[in-house]
C-alpha positions as CSV (number, residue, x, y, z in Angstrom):
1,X,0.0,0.0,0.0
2,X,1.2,3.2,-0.8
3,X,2.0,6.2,2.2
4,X,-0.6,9.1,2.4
5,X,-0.3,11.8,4.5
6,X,-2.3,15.3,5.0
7,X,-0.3,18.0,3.4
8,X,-2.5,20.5,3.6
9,X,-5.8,21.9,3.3
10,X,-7.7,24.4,0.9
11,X,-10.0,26.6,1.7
12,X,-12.6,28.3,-0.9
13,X,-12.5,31.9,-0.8
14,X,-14.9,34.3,-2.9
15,X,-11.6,36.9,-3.7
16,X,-8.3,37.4,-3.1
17,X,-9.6,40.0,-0.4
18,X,-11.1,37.3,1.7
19,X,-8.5,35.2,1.0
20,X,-5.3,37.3,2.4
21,X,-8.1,38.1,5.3
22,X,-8.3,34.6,6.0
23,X,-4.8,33.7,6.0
24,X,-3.8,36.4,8.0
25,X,-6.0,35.6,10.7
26,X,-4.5,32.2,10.4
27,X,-1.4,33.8,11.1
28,X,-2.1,36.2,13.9
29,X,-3.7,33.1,16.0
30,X,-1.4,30.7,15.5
31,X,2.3,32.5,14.5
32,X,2.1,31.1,11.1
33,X,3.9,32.9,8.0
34,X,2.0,34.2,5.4
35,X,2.9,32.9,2.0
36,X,1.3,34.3,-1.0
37,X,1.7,33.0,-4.2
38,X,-0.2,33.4,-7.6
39,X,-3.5,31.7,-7.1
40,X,-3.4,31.3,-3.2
41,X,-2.2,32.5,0.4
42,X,-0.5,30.3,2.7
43,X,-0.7,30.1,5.9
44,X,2.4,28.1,7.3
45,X,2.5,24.9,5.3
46,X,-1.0,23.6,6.3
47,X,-3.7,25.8,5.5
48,X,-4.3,27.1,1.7
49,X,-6.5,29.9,1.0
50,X,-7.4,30.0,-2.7
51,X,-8.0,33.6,-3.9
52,X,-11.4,32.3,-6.1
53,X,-13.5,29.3,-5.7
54,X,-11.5,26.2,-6.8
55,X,-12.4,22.6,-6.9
56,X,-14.9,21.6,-3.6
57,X,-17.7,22.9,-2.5
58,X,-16.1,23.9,0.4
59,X,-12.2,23.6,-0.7
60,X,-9.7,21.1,-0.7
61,X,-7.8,18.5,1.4
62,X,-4.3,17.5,-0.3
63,X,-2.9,14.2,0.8
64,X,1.1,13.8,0.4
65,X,2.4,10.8,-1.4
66,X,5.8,9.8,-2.5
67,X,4.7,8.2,-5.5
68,X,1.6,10.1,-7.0
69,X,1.4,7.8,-10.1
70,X,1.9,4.7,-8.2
71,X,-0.4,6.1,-5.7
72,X,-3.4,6.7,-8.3
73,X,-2.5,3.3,-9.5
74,X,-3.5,1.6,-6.7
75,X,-6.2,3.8,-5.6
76,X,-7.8,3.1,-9.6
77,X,-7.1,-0.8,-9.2
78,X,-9.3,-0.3,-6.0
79,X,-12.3,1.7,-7.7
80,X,-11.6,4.9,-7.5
81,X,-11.2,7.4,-10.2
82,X,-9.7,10.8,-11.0
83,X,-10.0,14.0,-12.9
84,X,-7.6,13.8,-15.5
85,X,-7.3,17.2,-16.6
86,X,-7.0,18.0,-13.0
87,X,-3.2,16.2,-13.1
88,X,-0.4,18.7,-12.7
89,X,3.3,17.0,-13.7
90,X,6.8,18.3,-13.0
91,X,9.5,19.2,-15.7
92,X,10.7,15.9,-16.0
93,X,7.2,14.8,-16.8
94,X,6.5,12.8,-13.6
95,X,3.0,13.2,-11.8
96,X,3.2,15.6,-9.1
97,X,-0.4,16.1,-7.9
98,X,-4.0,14.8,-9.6
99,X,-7.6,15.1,-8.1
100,X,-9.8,12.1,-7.3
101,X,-13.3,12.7,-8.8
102,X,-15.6,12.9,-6.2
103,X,-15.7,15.2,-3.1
104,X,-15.3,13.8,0.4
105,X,-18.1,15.9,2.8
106,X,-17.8,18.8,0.3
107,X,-14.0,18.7,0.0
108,X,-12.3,18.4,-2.9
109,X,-9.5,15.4,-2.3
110,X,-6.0,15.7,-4.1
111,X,-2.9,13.8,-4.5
112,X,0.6,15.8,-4.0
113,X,4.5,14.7,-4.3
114,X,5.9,15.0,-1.4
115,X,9.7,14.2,-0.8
Protein backbone atom coordinates (compact mmCIF):
# COMPACT_ATOMS: atom_id res chain seq x y z
CA UNK A 1 0.00 0.00 0.00
CA UNK A 2 1.17 3.18 -0.82
CA UNK A 3 2.00 6.24 2.21
CA UNK A 4 -0.55 9.13 2.43
CA UNK A 5 -0.27 11.80 4.55
CA UNK A 6 -2.26 15.29 5.03
CA UNK A 7 -0.27 17.97 3.41
CA UNK A 8 -2.50 20.45 3.60
CA UNK A 9 -5.83 21.86 3.28
CA UNK A 10 -7.67 24.38 0.90
CA UNK A 11 -10.04 26.60 1.70
CA UNK A 12 -12.65 28.32 -0.90
CA UNK A 13 -12.47 31.91 -0.82
CA UNK A 14 -14.89 34.31 -2.90
CA UNK A 15 -11.60 36.94 -3.67
CA UNK A 16 -8.34 37.35 -3.07
CA UNK A 17 -9.60 39.96 -0.42
CA UNK A 18 -11.07 37.29 1.73
CA UNK A 19 -8.49 35.16 0.95
CA UNK A 20 -5.26 37.32 2.40
CA UNK A 21 -8.09 38.09 5.29
CA UNK A 22 -8.30 34.63 6.00
CA UNK A 23 -4.79 33.65 6.00
CA UNK A 24 -3.79 36.44 7.97
CA UNK A 25 -6.03 35.64 10.72
CA UNK A 26 -4.47 32.25 10.42
CA UNK A 27 -1.38 33.76 11.11
CA UNK A 28 -2.12 36.19 13.87
CA UNK A 29 -3.70 33.10 16.03
CA UNK A 30 -1.38 30.74 15.49
CA UNK A 31 2.26 32.46 14.50
CA UNK A 32 2.10 31.12 11.07
CA UNK A 33 3.92 32.88 8.01
CA UNK A 34 1.99 34.17 5.42
CA UNK A 35 2.85 32.90 1.97
CA UNK A 36 1.29 34.35 -0.98
CA UNK A 37 1.68 33.01 -4.19
CA UNK A 38 -0.23 33.36 -7.60
CA UNK A 39 -3.48 31.68 -7.14
CA UNK A 40 -3.41 31.30 -3.17
CA UNK A 41 -2.20 32.54 0.40
CA UNK A 42 -0.53 30.28 2.71
CA UNK A 43 -0.69 30.09 5.95
CA UNK A 44 2.45 28.14 7.31
CA UNK A 45 2.45 24.93 5.32
CA UNK A 46 -1.05 23.60 6.31
CA UNK A 47 -3.70 25.79 5.49
CA UNK A 48 -4.28 27.14 1.68
CA UNK A 49 -6.52 29.92 1.02
CA UNK A 50 -7.41 29.98 -2.71
CA UNK A 51 -7.97 33.63 -3.87
CA UNK A 52 -11.45 32.34 -6.06
CA UNK A 53 -13.52 29.34 -5.74
CA UNK A 54 -11.50 26.20 -6.78
CA UNK A 55 -12.44 22.62 -6.86
CA UNK A 56 -14.90 21.55 -3.60
CA UNK A 57 -17.66 22.86 -2.51
CA UNK A 58 -16.13 23.89 0.36
CA UNK A 59 -12.23 23.63 -0.68
CA UNK A 60 -9.66 21.06 -0.73
CA UNK A 61 -7.81 18.45 1.39
CA UNK A 62 -4.31 17.46 -0.25
CA UNK A 63 -2.89 14.20 0.81
CA UNK A 64 1.15 13.77 0.40
CA UNK A 65 2.36 10.78 -1.37
CA UNK A 66 5.83 9.82 -2.50
CA UNK A 67 4.66 8.17 -5.54
CA UNK A 68 1.59 10.11 -7.01
CA UNK A 69 1.36 7.77 -10.12
CA UNK A 70 1.85 4.74 -8.23
CA UNK A 71 -0.43 6.07 -5.72
CA UNK A 72 -3.43 6.70 -8.28
CA UNK A 73 -2.53 3.34 -9.52
CA UNK A 74 -3.51 1.65 -6.67
CA UNK A 75 -6.16 3.76 -5.65
CA UNK A 76 -7.79 3.10 -9.64
CA UNK A 77 -7.07 -0.78 -9.22
CA UNK A 78 -9.30 -0.27 -6.02
CA UNK A 79 -12.27 1.67 -7.74
CA UNK A 80 -11.64 4.89 -7.48
CA UNK A 81 -11.21 7.40 -10.18
CA UNK A 82 -9.67 10.80 -10.95
CA UNK A 83 -10.01 13.97 -12.94
CA UNK A 84 -7.63 13.81 -15.47
CA UNK A 85 -7.31 17.21 -16.60
CA UNK A 86 -6.95 18.04 -13.02
CA UNK A 87 -3.24 16.21 -13.13
CA UNK A 88 -0.36 18.69 -12.70
CA UNK A 89 3.29 17.03 -13.73
CA UNK A 90 6.84 18.35 -12.96
CA UNK A 91 9.46 19.20 -15.71
CA UNK A 92 10.73 15.92 -15.99
CA UNK A 93 7.18 14.82 -16.76
CA UNK A 94 6.47 12.84 -13.62
CA UNK A 95 2.98 13.24 -11.76
CA UNK A 96 3.16 15.56 -9.11
CA UNK A 97 -0.41 16.07 -7.92
CA UNK A 98 -3.96 14.79 -9.62
CA UNK A 99 -7.60 15.06 -8.11
CA UNK A 100 -9.84 12.12 -7.28
CA UNK A 101 -13.32 12.70 -8.80
CA UNK A 102 -15.57 12.87 -6.22
CA UNK A 103 -15.71 15.20 -3.11
CA UNK A 104 -15.28 13.78 0.42
CA UNK A 105 -18.07 15.95 2.76
CA UNK A 106 -17.78 18.75 0.29
CA UNK A 107 -14.04 18.71 0.05
CA UNK A 108 -12.31 18.43 -2.89
CA UNK A 109 -9.48 15.45 -2.30
CA UNK A 110 -6.05 15.69 -4.12
CA UNK A 111 -2.88 13.84 -4.49
CA UNK A 112 0.64 15.76 -3.97
CA UNK A 113 4.46 14.68 -4.32
CA UNK A 114 5.85 14.98 -1.42
CA UNK A 115 9.73 14.21 -0.78
Amino acid sequence: MAEYSLAHIGINAANEEEARKAAELFCTIFGFELKPGNSSIFAGAGIEVMKEPYLGANGHIAIGTPDVAAAKAELESRGFAFLEDSAKFKADGKLNAIYLKDEIGGFAVHLVGKA
